[in-house]
FIKOLZA-1660 file (N, C-alpha, C; in steps of 0.1 Angstrom, whole numbers, plus 5000, padded with zeros to 4 digits):
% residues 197
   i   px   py   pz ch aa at
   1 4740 2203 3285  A  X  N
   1 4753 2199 3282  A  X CA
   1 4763 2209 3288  A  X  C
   2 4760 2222 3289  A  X  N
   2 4768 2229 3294  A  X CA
   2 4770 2234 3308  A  X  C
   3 4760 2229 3314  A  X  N
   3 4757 2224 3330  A  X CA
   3 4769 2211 3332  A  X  C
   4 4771 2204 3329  A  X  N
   4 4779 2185 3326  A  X CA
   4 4793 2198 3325  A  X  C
   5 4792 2204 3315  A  X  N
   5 4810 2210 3311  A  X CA
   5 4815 2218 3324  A  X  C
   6 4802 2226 3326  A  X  N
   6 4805 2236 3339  A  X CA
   6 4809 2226 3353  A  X  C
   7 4803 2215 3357  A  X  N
   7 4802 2206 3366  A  X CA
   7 4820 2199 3363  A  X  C
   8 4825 2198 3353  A  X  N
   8 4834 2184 3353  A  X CA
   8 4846 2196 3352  A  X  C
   9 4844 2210 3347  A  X  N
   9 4853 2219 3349  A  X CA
   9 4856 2227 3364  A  X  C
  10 4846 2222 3373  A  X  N
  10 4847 2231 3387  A  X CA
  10 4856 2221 3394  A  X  C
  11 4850 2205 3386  A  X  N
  11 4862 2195 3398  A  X CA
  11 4870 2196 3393  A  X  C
  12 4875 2194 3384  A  X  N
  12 4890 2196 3373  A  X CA
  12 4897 2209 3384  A  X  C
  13 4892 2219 3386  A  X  N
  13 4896 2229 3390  A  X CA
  13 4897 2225 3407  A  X  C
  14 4887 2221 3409  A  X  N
  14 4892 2216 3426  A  X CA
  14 4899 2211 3428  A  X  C
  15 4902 2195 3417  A  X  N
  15 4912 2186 3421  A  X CA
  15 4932 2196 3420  A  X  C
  16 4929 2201 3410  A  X  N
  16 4940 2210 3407  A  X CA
  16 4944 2218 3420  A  X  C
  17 4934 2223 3422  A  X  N
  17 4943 2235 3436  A  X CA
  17 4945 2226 3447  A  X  C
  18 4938 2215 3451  A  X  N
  18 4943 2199 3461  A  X CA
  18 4955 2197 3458  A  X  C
  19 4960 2194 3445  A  X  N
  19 4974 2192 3437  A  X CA
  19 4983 2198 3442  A  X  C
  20 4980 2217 3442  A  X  N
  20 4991 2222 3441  A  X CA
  20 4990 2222 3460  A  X  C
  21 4981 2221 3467  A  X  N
  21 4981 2221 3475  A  X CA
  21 4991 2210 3487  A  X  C
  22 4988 2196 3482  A  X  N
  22 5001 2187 3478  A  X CA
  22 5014 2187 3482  A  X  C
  23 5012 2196 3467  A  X  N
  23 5028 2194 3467  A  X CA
  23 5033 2204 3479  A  X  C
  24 5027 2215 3484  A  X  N
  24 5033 2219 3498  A  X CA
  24 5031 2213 3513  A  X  C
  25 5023 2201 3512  A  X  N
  25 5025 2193 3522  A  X CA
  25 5036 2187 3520  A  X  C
  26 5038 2183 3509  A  X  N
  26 5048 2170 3508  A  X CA
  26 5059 2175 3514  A  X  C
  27 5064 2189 3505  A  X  N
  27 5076 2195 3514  A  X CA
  27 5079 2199 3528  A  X  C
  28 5063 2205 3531  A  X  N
  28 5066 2202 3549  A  X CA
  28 5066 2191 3555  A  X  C
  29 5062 2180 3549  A  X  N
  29 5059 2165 3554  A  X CA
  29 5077 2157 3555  A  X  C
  30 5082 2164 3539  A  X  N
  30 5100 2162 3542  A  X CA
  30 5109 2166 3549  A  X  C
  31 5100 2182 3550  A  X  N
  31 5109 2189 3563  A  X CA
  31 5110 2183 3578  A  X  C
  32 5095 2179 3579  A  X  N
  32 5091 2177 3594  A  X CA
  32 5102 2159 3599  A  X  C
  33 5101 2156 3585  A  X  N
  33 5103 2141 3585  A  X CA
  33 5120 2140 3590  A  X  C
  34 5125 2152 3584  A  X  N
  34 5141 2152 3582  A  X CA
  34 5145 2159 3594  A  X  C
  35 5136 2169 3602  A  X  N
  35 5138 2173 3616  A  X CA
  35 5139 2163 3627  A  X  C
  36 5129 2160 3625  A  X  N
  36 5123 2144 3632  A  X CA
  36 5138 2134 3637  A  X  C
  37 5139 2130 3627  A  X  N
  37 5154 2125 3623  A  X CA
  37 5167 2130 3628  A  X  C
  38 5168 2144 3626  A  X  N
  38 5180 2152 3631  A  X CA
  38 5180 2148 3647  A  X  C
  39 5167 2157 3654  A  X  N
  39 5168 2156 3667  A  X CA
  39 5167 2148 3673  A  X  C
  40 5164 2136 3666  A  X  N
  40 5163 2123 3672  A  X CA
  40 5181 2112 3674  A  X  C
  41 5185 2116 3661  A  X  N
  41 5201 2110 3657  A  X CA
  41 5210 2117 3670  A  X  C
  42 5208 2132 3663  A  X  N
  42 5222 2142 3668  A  X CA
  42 5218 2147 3687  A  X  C
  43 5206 2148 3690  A  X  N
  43 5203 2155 3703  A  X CA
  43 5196 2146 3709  A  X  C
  44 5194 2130 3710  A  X  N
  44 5184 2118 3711  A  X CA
  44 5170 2127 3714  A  X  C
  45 5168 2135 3715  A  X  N
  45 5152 2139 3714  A  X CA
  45 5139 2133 3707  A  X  C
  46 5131 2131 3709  A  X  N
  46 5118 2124 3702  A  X CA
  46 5107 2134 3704  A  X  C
  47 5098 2134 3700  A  X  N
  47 5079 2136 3703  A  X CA
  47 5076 2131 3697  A  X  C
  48 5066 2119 3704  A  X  N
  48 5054 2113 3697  A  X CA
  48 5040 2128 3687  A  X  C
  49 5044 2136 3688  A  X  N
  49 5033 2144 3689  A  X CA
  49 5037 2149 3674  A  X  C
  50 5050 2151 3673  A  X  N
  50 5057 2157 3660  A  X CA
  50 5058 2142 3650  A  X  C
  51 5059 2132 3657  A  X  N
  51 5061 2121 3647  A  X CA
  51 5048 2118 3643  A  X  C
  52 5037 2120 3649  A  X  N
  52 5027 2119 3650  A  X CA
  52 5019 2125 3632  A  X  C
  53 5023 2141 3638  A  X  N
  53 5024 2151 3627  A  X CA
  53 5030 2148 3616  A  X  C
  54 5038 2141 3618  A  X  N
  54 5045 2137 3603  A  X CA
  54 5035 2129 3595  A  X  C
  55 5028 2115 3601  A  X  N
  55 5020 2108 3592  A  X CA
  55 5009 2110 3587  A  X  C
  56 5005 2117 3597  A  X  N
  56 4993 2129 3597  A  X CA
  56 4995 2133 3578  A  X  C
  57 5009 2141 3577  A  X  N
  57 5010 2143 3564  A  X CA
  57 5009 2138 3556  A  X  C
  58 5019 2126 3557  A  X  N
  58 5019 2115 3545  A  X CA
  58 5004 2113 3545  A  X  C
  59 4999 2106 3551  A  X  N
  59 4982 2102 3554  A  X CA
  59 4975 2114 3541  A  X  C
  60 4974 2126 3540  A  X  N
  60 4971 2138 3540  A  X CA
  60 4974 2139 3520  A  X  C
  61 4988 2140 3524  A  X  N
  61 4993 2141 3511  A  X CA
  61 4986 2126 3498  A  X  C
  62 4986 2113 3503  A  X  N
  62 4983 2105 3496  A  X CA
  62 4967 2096 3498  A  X  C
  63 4963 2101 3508  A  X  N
  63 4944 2103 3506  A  X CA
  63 4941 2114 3497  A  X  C
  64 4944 2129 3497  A  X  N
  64 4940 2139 3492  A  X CA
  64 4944 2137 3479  A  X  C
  65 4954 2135 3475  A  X  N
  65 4960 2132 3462  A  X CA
  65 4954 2123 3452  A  X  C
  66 4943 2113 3458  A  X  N
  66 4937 2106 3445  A  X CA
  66 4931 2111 3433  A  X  C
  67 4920 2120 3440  A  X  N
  67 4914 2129 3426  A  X CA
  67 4924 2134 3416  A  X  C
  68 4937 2139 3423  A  X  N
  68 4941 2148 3413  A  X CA
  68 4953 2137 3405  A  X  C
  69 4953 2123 3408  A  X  N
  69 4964 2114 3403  A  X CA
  69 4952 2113 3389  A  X  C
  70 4939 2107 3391  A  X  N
  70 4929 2104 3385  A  X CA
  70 4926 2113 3374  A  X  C
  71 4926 2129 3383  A  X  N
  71 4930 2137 3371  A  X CA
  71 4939 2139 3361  A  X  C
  72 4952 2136 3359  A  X  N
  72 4959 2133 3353  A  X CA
  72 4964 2121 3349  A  X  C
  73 4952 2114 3352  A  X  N
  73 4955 2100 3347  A  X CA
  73 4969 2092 3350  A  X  C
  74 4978 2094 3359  A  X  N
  74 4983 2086 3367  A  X CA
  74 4983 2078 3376  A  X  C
  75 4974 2075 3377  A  X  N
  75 4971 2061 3386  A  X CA
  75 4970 2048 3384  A  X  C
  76 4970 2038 3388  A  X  N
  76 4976 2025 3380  A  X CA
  76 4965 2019 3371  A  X  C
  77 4966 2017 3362  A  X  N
  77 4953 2011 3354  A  X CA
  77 4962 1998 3346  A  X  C
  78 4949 1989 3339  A  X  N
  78 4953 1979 3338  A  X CA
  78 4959 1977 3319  A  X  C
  79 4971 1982 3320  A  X  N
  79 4978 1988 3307  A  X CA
  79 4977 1973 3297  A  X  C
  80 4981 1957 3303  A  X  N
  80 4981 1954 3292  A  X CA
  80 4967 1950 3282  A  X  C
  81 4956 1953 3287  A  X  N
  81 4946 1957 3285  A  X CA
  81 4943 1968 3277  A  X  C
  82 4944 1977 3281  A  X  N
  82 4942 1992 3275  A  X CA
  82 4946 1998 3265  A  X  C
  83 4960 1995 3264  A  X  N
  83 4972 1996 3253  A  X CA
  83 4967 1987 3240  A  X  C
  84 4959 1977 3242  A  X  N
  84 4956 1972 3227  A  X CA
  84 4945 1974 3226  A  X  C
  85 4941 1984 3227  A  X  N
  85 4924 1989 3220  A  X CA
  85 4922 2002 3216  A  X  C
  86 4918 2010 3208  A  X  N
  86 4919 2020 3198  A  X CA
  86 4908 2030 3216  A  X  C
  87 4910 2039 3207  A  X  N
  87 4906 2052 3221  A  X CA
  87 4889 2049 3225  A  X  C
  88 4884 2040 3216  A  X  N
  88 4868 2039 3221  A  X CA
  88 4864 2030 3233  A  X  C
  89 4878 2021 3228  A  X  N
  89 4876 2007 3236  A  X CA
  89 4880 2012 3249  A  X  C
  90 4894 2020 3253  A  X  N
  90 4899 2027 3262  A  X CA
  90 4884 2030 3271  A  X  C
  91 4880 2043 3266  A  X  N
  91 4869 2047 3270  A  X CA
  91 4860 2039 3273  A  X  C
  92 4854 2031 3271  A  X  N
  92 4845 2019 3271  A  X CA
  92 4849 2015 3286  A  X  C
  93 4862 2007 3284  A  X  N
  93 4867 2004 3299  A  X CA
  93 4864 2011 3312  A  X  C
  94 4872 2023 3312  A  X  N
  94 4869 2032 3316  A  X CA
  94 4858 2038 3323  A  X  C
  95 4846 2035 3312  A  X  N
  95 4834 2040 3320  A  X CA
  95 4829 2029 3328  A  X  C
  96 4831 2016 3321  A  X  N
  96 4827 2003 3333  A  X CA
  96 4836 2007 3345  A  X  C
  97 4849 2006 3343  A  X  N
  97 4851 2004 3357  A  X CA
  97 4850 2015 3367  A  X  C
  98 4848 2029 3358  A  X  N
  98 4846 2036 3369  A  X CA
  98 4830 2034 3378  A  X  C
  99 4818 2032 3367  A  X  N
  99 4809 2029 3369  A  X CA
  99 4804 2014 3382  A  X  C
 100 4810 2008 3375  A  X  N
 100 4813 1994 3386  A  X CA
 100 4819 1994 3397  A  X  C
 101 4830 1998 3395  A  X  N
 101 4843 1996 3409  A  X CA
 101 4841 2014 3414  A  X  C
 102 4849 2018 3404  A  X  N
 102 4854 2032 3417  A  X CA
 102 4838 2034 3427  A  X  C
 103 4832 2044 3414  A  X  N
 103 4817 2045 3424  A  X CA
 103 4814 2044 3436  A  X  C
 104 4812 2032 3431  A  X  N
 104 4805 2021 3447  A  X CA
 104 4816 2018 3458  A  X  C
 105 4830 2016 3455  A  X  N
 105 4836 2019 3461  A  X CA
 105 4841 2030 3474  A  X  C
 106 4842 2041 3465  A  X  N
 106 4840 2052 3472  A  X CA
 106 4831 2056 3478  A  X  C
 107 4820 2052 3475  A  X  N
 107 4804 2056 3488  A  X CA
 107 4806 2040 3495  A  X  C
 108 4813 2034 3495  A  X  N
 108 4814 2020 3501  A  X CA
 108 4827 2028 3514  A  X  C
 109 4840 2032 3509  A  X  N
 109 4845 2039 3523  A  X CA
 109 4844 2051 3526  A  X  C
 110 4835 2058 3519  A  X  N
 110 4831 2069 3528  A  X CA
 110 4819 2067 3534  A  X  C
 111 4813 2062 3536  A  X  N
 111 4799 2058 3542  A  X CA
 111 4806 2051 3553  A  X  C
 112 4815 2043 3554  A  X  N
 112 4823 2029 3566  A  X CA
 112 4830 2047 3571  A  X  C
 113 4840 2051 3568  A  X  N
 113 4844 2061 3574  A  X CA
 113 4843 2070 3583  A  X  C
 114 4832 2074 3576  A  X  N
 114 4826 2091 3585  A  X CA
 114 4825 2085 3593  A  X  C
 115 4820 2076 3600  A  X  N
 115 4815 2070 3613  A  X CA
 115 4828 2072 3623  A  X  C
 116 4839 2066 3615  A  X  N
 116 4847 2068 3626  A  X CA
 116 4852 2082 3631  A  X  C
 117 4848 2089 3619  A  X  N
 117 4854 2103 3620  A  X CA
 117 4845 2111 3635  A  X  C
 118 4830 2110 3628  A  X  N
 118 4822 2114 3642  A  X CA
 118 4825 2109 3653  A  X  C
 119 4825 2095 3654  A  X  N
 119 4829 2091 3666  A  X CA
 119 4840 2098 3677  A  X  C
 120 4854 2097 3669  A  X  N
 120 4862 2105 3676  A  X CA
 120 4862 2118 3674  A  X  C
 121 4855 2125 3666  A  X  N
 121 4851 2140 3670  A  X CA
 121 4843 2144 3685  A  X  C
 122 4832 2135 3683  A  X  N
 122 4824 2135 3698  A  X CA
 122 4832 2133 3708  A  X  C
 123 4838 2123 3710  A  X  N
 123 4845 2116 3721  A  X CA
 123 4861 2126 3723  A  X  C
 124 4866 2131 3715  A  X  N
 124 4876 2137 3718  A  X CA
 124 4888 2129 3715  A  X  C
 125 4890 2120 3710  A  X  N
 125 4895 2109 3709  A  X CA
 125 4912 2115 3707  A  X  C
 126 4924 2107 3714  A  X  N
 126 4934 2114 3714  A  X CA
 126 4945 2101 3712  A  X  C
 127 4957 2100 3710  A  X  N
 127 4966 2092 3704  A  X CA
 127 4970 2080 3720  A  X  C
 128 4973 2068 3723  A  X  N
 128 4970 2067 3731  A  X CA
 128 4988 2065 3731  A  X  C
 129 4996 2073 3728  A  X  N
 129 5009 2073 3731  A  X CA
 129 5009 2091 3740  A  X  C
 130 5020 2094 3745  A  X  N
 130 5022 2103 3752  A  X CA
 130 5024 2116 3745  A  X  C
 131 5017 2123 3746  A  X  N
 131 5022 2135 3740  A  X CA
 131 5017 2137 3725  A  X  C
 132 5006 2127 3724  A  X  N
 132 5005 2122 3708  A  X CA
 132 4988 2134 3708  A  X  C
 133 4987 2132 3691  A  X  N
 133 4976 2138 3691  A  X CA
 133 4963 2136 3691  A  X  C
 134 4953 2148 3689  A  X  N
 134 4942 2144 3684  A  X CA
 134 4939 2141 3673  A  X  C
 135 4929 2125 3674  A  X  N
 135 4926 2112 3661  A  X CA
 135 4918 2119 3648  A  X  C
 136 4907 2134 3651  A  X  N
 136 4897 2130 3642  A  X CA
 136 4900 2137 3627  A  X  C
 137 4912 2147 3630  A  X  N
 137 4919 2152 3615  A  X CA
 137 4923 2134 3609  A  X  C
 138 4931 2131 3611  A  X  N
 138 4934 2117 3606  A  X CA
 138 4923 2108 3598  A  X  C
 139 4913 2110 3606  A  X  N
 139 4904 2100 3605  A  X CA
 139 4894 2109 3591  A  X  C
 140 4893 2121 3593  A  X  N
 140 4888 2130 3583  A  X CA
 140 4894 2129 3570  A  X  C
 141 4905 2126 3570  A  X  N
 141 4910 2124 3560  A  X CA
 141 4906 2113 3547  A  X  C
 142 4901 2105 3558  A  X  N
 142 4895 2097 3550  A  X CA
 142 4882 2098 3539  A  X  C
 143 4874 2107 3547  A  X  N
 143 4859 2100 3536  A  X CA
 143 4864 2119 3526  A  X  C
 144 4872 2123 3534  A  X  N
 144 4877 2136 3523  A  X CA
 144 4881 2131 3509  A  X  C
 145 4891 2122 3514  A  X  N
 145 4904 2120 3502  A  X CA
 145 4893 2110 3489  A  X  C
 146 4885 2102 3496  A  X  N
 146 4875 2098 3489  A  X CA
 146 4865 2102 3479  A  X  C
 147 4858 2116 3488  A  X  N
 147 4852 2121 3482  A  X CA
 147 4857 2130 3469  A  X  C
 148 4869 2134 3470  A  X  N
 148 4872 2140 3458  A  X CA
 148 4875 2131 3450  A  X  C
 149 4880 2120 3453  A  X  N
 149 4884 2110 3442  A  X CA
 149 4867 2104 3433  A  X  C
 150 4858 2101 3442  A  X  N
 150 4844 2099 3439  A  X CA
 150 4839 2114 3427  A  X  C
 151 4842 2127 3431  A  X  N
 151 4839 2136 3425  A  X CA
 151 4848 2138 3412  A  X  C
 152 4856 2134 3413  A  X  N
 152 4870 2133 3400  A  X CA
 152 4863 2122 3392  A  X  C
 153 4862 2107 3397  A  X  N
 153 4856 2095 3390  A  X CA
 153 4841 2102 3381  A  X  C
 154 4833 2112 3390  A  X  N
 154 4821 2116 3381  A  X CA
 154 4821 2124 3369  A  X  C
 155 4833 2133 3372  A  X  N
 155 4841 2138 3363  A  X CA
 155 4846 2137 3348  A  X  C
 156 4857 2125 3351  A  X  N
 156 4859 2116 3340  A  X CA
 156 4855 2109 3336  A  X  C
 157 4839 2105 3340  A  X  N
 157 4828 2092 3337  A  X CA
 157 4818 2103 3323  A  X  C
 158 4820 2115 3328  A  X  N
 158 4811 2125 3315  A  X CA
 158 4821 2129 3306  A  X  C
 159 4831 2128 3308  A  X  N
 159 4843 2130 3300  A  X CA
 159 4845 2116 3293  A  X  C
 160 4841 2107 3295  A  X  N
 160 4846 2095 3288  A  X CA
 160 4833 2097 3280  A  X  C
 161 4822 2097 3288  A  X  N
 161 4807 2096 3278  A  X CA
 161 4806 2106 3266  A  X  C
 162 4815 2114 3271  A  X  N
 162 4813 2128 3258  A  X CA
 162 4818 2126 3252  A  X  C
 163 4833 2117 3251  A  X  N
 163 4840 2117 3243  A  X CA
 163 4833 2104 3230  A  X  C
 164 4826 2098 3236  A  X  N
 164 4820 2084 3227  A  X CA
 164 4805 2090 3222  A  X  C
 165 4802 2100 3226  A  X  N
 165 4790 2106 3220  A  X CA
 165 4799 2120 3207  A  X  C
 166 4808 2117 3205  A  X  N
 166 4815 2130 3199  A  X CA
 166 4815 2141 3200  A  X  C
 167 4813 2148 3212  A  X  N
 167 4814 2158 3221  A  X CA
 167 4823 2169 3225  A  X  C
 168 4836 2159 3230  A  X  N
 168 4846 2163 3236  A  X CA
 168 4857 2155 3230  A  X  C
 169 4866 2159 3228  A  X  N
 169 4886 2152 3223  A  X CA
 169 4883 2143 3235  A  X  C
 170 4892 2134 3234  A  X  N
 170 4901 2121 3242  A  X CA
 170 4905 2125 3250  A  X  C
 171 4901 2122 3265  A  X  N
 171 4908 2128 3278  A  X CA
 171 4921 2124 3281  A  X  C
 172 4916 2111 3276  A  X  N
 172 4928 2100 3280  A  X CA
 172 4941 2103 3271  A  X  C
 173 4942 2103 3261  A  X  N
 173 4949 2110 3253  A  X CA
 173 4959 2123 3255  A  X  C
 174 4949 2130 3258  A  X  N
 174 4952 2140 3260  A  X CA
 174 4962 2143 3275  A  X  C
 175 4956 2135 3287  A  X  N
 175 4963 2136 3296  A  X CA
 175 4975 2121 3295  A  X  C
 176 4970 2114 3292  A  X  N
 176 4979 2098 3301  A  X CA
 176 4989 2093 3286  A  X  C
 177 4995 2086 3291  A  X  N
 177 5006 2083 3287  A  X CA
 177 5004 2069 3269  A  X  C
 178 4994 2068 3272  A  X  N
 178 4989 2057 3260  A  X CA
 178 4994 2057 3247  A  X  C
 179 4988 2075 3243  A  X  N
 179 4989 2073 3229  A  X CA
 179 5002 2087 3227  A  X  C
 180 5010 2086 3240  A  X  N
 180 5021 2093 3235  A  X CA
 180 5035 2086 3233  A  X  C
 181 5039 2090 3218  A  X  N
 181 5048 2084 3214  A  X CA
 181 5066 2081 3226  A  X  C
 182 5072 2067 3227  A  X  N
 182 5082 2072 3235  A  X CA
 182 5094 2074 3221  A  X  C
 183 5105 2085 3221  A  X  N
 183 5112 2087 3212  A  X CA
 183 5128 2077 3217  A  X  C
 184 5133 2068 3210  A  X  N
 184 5147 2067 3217  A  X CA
 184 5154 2073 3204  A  X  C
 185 5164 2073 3206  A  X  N
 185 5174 2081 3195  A  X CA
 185 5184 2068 3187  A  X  C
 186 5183 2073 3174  A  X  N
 186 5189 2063 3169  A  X CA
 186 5198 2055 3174  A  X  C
 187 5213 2063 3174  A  X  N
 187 5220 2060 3182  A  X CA
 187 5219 2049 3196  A  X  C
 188 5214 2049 3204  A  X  N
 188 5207 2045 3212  A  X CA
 188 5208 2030 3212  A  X  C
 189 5194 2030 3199  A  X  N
 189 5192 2016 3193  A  X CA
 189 5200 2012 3186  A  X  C
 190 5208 2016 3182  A  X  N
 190 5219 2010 3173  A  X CA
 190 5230 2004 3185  A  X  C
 191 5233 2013 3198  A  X  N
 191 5239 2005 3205  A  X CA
 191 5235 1990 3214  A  X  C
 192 5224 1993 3218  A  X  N
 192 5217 1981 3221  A  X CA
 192 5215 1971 3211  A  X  C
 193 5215 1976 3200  A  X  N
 193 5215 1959 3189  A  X CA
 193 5225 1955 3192  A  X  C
 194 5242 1965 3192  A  X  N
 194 5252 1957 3193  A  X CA
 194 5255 1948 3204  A  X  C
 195 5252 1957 3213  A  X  N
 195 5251 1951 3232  A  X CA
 195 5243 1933 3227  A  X  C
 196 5238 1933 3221  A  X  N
 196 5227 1918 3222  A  X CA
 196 5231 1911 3213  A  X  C
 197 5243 1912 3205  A  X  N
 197 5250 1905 3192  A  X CA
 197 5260 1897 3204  A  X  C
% end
């Protein structure tokens, strides 16, 4: 059991520093994007090589980012489902679909992936625009962004189990938005009833 806690606490902790890692692509990804743009508007200048670099990020920022959405349970799930079933049922879900879909899924495009990744690693493989880059960061990105999301899904699959064996508190709970109350203020409601009179 404490092997399972040490294990689902190392990815918790990987997907987190991926997170914060993230969020400093994103802002060079805005910087590069808003440069991009300038020199292009104000000085007609381009590079396929810098625009190139930009998607590279995006790419980067939202492959890498799955584990750690998963970690925090913001990722799209199927709420009107979810929302009317007490935290066991939640969990229940949960473990099927991670069990069923993510899983297989994930060793489904990272197995298709890598291939392409090697491929243009060997070959050298380069952007077939001018000045553009080399493919196989790009392509890496893929069975990467996967893999942590696959390592996050195994994660939350012992975390769901622990929590129905009485183990561990509600992850779901604790991270995602379900069973947290939304407050509006009286006021508020009281204007809106009038608004609808």
């Amino acid at each position: 059991m404490t092997a399972l806690k040490t294990m689902v606490g190392g990815i918790d902790h990987l997907n987190r520093c991926i997170g914060f890692i993230i969020k400093w692509l994103l802002l060079a990804t805005t910087i590069l994007s808003a440069s991009n743009a300038i020199t292009r508007k104000a000085f007609d200048l381009s590079s396929n090589g810098m625009l190139e670099a930009q998607w590279y990020l995006y790419a980067a920022v939202f492959l890498l980012g799955g584990g750690y959405a998963f970690l925090h349970n913001s990722h799209v799930r199927i709420d009107f489902i979810s929302t009317r079933l007490g935290a066991r049922g939640r969990n229940l879900v949960d473990i099927v679909g991670i069990a069923v879909i993510l899983i297989p899924f994930c060793l489904f495009v990272i197995n298709l992936s890598w291939g392409f990744f090697t491929t243009a690693w060997h070959s050298g493989e380069m952007s077939g625009n001018a000045g553009g880059l080399v493919r196989w960061p790009a392509y890496l990105l893929i069975p990467a962004g996967f893999s942590l999301l696959l390592l996050q899904g195994l994660a939350e699959l012992v975390k769901r189990l622990l929590f129905l064996t009485g183990k561990e508190p509600d992850s779901i709970a604790e991270e995602g938005s379900q069973d947290t109350p939304i407050h509006v203020p009286a006021q508020a409601l009281s204007t809106a009833q009038e608004g609808s009179r």
